[in-house]
Rosetta silent file (secondary structure, phi, psi, omega in degrees, C-alpha in Angstrom):
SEQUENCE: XXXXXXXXXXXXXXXXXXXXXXXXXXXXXXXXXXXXXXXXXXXXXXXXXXXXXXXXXXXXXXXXXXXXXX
SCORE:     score description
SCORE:     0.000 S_00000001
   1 L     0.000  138.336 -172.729 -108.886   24.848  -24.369 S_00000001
   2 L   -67.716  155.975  167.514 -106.518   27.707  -24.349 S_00000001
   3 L  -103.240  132.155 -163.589 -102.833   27.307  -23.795 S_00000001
   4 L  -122.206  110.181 -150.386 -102.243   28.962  -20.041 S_00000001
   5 L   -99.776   90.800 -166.208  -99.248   30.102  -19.187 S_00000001
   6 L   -65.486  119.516  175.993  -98.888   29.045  -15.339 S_00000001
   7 L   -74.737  -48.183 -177.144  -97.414   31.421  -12.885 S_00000001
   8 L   -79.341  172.179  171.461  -97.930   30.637   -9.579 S_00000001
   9 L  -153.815  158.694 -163.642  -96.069   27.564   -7.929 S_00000001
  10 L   -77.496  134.989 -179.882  -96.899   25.359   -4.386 S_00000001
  11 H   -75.579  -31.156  167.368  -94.831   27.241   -1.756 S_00000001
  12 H   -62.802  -15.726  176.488  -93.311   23.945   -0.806 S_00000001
  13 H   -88.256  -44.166  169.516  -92.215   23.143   -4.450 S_00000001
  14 H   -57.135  -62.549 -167.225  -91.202   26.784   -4.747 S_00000001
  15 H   -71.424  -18.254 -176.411  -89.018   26.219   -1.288 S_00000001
  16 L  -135.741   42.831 -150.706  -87.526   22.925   -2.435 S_00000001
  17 L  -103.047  -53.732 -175.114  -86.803   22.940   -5.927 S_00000001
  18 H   -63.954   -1.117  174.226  -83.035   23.809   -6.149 S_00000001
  19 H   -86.740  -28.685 -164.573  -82.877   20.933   -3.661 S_00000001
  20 H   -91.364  -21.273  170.460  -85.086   18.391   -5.572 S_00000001
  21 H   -58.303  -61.222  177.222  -82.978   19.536   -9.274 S_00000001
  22 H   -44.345  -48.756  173.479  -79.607   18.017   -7.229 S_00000001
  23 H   -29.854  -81.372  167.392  -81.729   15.533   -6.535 S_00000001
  24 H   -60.603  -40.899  155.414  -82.375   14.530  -10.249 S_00000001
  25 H   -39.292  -21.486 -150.445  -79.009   15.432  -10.906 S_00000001
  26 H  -110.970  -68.115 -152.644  -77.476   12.932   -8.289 S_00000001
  27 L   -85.850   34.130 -167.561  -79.601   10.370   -9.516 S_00000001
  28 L  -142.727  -54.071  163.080  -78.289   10.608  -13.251 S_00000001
  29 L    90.587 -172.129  160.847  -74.648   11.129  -12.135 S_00000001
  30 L    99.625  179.538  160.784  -71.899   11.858  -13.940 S_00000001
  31 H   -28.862  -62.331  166.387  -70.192   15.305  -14.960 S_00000001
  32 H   -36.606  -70.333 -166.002  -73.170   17.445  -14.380 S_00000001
  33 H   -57.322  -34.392 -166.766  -73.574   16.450  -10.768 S_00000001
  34 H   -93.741   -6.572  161.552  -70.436   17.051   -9.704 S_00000001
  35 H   -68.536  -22.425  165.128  -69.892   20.508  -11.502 S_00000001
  36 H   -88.196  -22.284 -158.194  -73.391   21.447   -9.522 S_00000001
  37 H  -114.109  -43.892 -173.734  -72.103   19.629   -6.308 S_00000001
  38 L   -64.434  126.745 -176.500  -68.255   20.242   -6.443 S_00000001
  39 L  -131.552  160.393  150.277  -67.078   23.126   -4.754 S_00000001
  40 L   -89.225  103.250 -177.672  -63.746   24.580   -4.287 S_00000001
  41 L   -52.870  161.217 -171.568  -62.251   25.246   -0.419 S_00000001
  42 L   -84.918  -14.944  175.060  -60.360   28.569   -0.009 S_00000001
  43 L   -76.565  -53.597 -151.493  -57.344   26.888    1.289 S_00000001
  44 L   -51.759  115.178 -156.922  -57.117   24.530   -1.780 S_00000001
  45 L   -96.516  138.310 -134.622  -54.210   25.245   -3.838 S_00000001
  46 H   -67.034  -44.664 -175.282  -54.314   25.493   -7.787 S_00000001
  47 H   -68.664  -29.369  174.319  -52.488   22.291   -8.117 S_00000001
  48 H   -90.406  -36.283 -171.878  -54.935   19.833   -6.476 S_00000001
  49 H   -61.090  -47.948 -145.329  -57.886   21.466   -7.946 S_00000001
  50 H  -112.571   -2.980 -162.687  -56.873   21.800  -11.681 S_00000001
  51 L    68.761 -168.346 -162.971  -53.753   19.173  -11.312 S_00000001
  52 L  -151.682  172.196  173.099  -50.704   19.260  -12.861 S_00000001
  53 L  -114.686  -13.042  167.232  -49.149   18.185  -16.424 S_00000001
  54 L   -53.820  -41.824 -139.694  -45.482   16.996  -14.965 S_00000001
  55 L  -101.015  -29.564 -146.198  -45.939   14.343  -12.474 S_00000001
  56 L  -170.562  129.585  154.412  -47.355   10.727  -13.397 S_00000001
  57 E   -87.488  142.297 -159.079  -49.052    8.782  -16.415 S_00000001
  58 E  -124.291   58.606 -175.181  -52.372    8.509  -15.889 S_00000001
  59 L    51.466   55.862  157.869  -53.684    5.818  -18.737 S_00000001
  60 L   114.947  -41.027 -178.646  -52.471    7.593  -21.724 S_00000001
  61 E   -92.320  164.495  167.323  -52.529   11.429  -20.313 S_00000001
  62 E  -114.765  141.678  177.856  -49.474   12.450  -18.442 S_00000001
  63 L   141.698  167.528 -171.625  -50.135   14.504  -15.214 S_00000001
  64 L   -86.915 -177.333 -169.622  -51.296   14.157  -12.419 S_00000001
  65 L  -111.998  109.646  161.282  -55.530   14.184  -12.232 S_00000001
  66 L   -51.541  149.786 -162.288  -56.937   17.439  -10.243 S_00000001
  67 L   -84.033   21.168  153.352  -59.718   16.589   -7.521 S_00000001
  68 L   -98.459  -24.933 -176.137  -62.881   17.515  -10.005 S_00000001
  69 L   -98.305   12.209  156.011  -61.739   15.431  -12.338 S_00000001
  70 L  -112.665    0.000    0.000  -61.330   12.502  -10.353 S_00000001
């Protein structure tokens, strides 16, 4: 038997695939999912997203913790 390089895909698998990857992603956890999952609002100002290096020790770093990284 030949190796066959498949092209086509099930239009429901085709329609629900970037849904069913989060899916596997989600269910693995961790850094991936929330870099696929995490989004930034338009209001959200530089300091909660990315944190700060001034404010608080935080178990050995000092700064405060930005909201992807908590």
């Amino acid at each position: 038997m030949s190796n066959i390089l498949f092209t086509r895909k099930h239009p429901v698998l085709a329609e629900r695939s970037k849904q069913l990857a989060l899916n596997l992603l989600a269910i693995h956890g961790g850094r991936p999912y929330v870099d696929a999952r995490l989004w930034r609002q338009p209001n959200e100002s530089d300091l909660s997203w990315h944190g700060s290096s001034r404010l608080v020790d935080h178990g050995g770093d000092f700064g405060a913790v930005g909201r992807k990284d908590r």
